[in-house]
C-alpha positions as CSV (number, residue, x, y, z in Angstrom):
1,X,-57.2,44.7,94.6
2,X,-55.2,43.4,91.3
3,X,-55.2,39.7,93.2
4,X,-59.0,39.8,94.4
5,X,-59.7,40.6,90.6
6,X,-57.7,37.9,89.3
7,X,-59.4,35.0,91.6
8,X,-62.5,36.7,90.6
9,X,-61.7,36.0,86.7
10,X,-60.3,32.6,87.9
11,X,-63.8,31.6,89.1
12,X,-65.5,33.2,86.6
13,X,-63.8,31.1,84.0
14,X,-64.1,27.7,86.3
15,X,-67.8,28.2,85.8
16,X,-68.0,28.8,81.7
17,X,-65.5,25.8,81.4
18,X,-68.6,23.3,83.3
19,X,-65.9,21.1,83.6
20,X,-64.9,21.5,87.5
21,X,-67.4,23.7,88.7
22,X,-69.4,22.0,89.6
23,X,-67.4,18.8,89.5
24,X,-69.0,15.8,87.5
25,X,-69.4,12.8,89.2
26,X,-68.3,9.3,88.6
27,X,-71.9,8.1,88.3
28,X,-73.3,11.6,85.9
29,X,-70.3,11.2,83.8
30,X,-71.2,7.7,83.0
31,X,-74.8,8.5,82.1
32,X,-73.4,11.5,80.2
33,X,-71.3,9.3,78.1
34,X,-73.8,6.4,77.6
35,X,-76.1,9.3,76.2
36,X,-73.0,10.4,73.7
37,X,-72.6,7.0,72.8
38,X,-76.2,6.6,71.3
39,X,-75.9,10.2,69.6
40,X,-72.5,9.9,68.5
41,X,-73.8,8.6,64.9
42,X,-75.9,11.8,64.6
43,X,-72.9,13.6,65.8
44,X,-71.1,12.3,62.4
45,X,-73.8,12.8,60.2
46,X,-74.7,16.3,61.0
47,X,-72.6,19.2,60.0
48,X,-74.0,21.8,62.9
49,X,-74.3,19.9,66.4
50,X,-75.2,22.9,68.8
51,X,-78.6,21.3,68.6
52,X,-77.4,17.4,69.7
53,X,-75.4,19.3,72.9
54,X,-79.1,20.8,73.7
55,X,-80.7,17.4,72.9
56,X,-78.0,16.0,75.5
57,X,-78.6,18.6,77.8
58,X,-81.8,17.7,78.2
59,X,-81.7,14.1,78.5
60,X,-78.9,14.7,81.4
61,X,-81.9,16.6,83.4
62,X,-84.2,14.0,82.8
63,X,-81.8,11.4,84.5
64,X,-81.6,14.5,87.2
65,X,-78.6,16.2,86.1
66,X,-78.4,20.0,85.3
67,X,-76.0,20.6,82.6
68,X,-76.3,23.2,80.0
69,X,-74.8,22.3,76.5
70,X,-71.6,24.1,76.7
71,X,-71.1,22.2,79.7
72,X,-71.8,19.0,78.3
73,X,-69.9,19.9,75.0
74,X,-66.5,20.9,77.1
75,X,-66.5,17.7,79.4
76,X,-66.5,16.1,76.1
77,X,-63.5,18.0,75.0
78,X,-61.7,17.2,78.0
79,X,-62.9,13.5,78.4
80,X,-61.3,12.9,74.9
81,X,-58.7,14.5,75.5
82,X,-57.5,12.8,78.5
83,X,-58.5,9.4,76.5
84,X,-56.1,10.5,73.6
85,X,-53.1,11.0,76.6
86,X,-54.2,7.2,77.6
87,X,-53.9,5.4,74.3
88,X,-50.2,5.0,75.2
89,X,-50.0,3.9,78.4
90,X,-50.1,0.3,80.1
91,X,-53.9,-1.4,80.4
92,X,-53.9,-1.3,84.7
93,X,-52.8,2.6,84.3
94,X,-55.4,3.9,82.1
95,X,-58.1,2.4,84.9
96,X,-56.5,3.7,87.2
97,X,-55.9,7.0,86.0
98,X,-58.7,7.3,83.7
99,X,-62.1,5.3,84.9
100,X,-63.5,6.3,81.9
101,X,-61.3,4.6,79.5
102,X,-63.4,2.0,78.2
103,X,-66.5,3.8,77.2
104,X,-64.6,6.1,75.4
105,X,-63.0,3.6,73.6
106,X,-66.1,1.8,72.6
107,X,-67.5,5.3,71.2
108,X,-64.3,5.6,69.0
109,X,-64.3,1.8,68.4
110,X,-68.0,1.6,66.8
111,X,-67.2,5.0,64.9
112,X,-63.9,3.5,63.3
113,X,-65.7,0.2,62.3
114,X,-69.0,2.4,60.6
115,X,-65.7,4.7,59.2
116,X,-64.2,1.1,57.5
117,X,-67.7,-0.4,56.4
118,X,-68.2,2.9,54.6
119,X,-64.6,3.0,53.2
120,X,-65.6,-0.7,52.0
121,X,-68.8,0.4,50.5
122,X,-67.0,3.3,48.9
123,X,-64.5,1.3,47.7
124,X,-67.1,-1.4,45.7
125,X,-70.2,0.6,45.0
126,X,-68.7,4.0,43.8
127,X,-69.0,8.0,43.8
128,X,-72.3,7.6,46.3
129,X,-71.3,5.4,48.8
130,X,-67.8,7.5,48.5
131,X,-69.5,11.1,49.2
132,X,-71.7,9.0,51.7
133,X,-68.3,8.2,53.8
134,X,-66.7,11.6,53.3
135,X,-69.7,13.2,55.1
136,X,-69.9,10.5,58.1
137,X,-66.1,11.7,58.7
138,X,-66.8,15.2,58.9
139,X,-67.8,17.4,62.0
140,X,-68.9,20.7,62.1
141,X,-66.2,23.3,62.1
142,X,-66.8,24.7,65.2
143,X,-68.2,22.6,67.7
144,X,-66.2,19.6,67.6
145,X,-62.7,20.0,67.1
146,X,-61.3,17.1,69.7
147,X,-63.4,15.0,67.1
148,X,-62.1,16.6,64.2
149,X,-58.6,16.0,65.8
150,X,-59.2,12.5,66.7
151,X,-60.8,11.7,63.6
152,X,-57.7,12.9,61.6
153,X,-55.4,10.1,63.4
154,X,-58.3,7.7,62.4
155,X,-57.8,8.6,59.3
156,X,-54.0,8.1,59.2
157,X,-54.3,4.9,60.8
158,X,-56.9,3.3,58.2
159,X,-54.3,5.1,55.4
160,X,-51.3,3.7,57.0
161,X,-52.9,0.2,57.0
162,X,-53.5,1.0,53.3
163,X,-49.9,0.9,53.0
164,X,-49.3,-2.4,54.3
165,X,-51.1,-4.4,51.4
166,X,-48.8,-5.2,48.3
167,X,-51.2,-6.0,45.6
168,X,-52.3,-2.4,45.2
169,X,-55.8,-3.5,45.4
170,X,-58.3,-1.0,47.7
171,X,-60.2,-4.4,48.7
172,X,-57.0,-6.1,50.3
173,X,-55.7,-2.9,51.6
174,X,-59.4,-2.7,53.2
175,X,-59.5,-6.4,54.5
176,X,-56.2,-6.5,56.3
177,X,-57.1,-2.9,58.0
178,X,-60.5,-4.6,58.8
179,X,-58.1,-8.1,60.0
180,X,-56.4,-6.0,62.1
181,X,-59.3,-4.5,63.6
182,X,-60.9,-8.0,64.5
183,X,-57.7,-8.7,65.8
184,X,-58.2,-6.1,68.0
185,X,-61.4,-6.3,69.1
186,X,-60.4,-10.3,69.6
187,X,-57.9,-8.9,71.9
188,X,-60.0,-6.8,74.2
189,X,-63.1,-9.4,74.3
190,X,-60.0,-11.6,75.8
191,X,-59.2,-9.1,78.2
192,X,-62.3,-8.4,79.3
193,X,-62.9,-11.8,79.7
194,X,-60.0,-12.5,82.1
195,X,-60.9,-9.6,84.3
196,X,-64.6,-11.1,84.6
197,X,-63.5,-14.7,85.4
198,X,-61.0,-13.2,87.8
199,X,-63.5,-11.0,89.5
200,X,-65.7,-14.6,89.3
201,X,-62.5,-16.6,91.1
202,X,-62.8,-13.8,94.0
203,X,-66.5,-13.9,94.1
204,X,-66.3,-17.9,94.2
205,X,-63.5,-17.7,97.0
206,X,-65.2,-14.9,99.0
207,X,-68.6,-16.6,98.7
208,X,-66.4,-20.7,99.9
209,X,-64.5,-18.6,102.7
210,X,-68.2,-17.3,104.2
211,X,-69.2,-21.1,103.9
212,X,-66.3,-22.0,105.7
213,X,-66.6,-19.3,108.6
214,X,-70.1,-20.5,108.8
215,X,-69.8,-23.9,109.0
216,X,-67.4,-23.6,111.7
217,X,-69.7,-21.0,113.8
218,X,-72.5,-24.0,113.3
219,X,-69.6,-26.3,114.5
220,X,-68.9,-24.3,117.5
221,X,-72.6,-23.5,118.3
222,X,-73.3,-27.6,118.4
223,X,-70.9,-28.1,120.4
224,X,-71.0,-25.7,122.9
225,X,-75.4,-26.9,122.9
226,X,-74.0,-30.4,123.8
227,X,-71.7,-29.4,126.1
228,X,-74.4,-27.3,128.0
229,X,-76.4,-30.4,127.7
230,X,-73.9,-32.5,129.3
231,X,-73.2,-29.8,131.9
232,X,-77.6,-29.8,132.8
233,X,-77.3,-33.8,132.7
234,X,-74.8,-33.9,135.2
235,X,-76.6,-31.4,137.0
236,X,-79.9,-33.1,137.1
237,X,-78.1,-36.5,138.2
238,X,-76.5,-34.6,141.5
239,X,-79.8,-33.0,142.2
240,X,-81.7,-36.2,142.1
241,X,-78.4,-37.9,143.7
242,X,-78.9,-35.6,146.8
243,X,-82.6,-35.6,146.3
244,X,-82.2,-39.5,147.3
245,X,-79.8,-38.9,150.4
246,X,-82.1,-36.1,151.9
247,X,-85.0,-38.7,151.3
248,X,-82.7,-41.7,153.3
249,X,-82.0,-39.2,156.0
250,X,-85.8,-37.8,156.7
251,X,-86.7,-41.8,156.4
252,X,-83.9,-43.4,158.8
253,X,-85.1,-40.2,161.3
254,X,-88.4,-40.9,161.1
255,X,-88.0,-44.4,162.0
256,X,-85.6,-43.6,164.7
257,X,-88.5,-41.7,166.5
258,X,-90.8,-43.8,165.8
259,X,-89.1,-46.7,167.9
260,X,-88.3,-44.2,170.5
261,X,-92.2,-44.0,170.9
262,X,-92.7,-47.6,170.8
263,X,-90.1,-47.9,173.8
């Protein structure tokens, strides 16, 4: 009885994760994290988000997915938190062992390049723009902690990069965090640049193979046509051959008789 009501709490507790039951698919997690992606600004800017995890919820059933928020808010906690166990790990491995790799990082990419504009705003313009980026870095206490989490490294990276400058001046400090960031968007537009033009290469020698097996079908057929119409011409020449013969016969027979009479 004590193990039936342990699986029984199991399953219970698969269902209020709505992570794994029922499992996501490739295709609905993709459309769930395209619709985080266009929200995730509001996500930033607002201190209480149970409403955006409704507003998602609801734009998942109009693409015909039924997710409630909770289980739209906890694949997010997981979905981050496998991308955070990624970050270190060799490019090939994180697509293979995490498909979703890339849209995650261009989430966190776009919010750490509106996080450095604002720093940069904050730095030049003042107390406004300052109190303007200390509320786009802020979540709401209890509905987004992975963010919260992930947004604290952010934040040690951009002060880290701080560090590097040796003027002392915020606006240096700023523009060699912001170098580096080009840099690095530089380096992925490369890489995703390769894996298109090799995908192209494939394509283009997939695509010149099928030529190839085509042309020599078409090769094949022509010549097996002409070497049927050999085969028919050859035919036709020893039908009319012995069409000739059978015609010299019935004539030389015929004329045989025909003297026969006469005598």
């Amino acid at each position: 009885m004590e193990g039936g009501h342990h699986h029984q709490h199991l399953t219970v507790n698969l269902v209020e994760t709505g992570d794994r039951f029922p499992q996501w698919s490739i295709q609905e997690t993709r459309e769930f994290l395209a619709i985080r992606a266009e929200l995730d600004r509001t996500f930033m800017e607002t201190k209480r988000n149970k409403l955006l995890w409704e507003v998602i919820s609801s734009k998942m059933k109009e693409k015909g997915y039924t997710r409630s928020p909770e289980q739209c808010k906890c694949k997010w906690k997981n979905l981050v938190t496998r991308y955070k166990g990624c970050e270190t790990m060799e490019l090939e491995s994180m697509r293979q062992q995490f498909p979703f790799y890339n849209e995650l990082q261009a989430i966190f990419t776009v919010r750490m390049q509106r996080m450095l504009w604002l720093e940069a705003e904050a730095a030049t313009a003042g107390g406004n723009s300052k109190k303007k980026g200390v509320r786009l870095s802020s979540d709401d206490e209890d509905d987004n902690d992975e963010d919260d989490e992930y947004k604290g490294s952010n934040k040690k990276r951009m002060k880290k990069g701080k560090v590097i400058g040796t003027s002392g001046s915020n606006t240096n400090n700023l523009q060699v965090i912001l170098d580096n960031f080009m840099r690095q968007q530089i380096q992925m537009e490369v890489q995703w640049r390769e894996v298109v033009e090799a995908r192209e290469e494939e394509r283009r020698l997939k695509e010149m193979e099928w030529r190839q097996t085509m042309e020599a079908l078409e090769k094949e057929r022509v010549m097996m046509d002409r070497r049927w119409r050999e085969r028919e011409e050859q035919r036709r020449i020893r039908e009319e051959a012995r069409a000739e013969k059978r015609d010299a016969l019935i004539t030389a027979l015929m004329n045989k008789l025909r003297r026969e009479e006469d005598l």
